[in-house]
C-alpha positions, 0 to 999 in steps of 0.5 A: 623041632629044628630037625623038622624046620631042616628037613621040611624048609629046604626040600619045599623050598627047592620043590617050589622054585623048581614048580615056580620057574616051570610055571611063570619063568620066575623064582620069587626072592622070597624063596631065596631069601627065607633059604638064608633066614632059616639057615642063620636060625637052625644052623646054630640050634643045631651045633655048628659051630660059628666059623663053619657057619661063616663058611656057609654064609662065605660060600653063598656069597662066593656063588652070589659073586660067580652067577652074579656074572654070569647074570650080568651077562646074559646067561642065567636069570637073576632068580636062579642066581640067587636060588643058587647062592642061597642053596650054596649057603646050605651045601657049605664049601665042600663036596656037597656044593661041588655035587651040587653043582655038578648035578645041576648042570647035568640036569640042566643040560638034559632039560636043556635039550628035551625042552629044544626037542619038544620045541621043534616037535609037533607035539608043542603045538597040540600040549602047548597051551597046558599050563605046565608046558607053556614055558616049554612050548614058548621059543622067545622064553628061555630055559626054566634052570629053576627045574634042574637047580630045584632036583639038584638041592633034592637029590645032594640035601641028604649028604648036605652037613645040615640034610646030615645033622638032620636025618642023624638027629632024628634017629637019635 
């Protein structure tokens, strides 16, 4: 049962910020908040131990700290900040936050720059009134980083401890 929680909480929630962000530019904190809820509550059902689990918790905070700057600045939105921190929690300190990280700045950028080209091609002006690629269309909104972060915590959950513990329980 918590092998189903695992393996349908955080794939949904990750497809959902990313839909959301492509939609309305927003991630809502709900998505966030039940990331770290249902971690708190599956990660000791299944086996880990307290000190590894205030790893995870420390290393959400750790990110919390980092895009909290980078919000305060200017440079990313509050709502990819906290889908970040919460997607941190899951990922733990090691490499699967590393590659998630990783991956999703390369998929930010890539997004990035297909979205400016499609800004500066007469194709926006025909597609732009579709609701999938009015945010894309629009040049006074930023970049939907919820998209990249969202296919990101996709593709690094299966190596995550807890994507792991989870595909390992069900083939038991």
């Amino acid at each position: 049962m918590v092998e189903a929680l695992v393996l349908v909480v955080f794939p949904f929630c990750m497809a959902y910020a990313a839909i959301s962000d492509m939609i309305t530019m927003t991630i809502a904190n709900r998505v966030s908040l039940l990331l770290v809820a249902v971690f708190v509550v599956a990660a000791p059902l299944a086996g880990m131990p307290m000190a590894t689990i205030g790893m995870h918790l420390l290393a959400g905070l750790l990110v919390l700290g980092v895009t909290f700057a980078l919000f305060a600045f200017g440079t990313m939105g509050g709502g990819d900040a906290k889908l970040l921190a919460a997607t941190a929690v899951w990922m733990g300190l090691g490499m699967s936050l590393a590659e998630y990280v990783v991956i999703g700045s390369i998929c930010g950028g890539v997004l990035t720059l297909l979205i400016i080209v499609y800004r500066n091609s007469p194709i926006s002006d025909v597609t732009g009134n579709f609701v999938l690629l009015r945010k894309f269309s629009d040049r006074r909104v930023g970049i939907p980083y919820g998209i990249a972060l969202g296919l990101a915590g996709l593709v690094v959950f299966p190596t995550s401890p807890m994507g792991v513990w989870a595909i390992e329980a069900l083939a038991r």
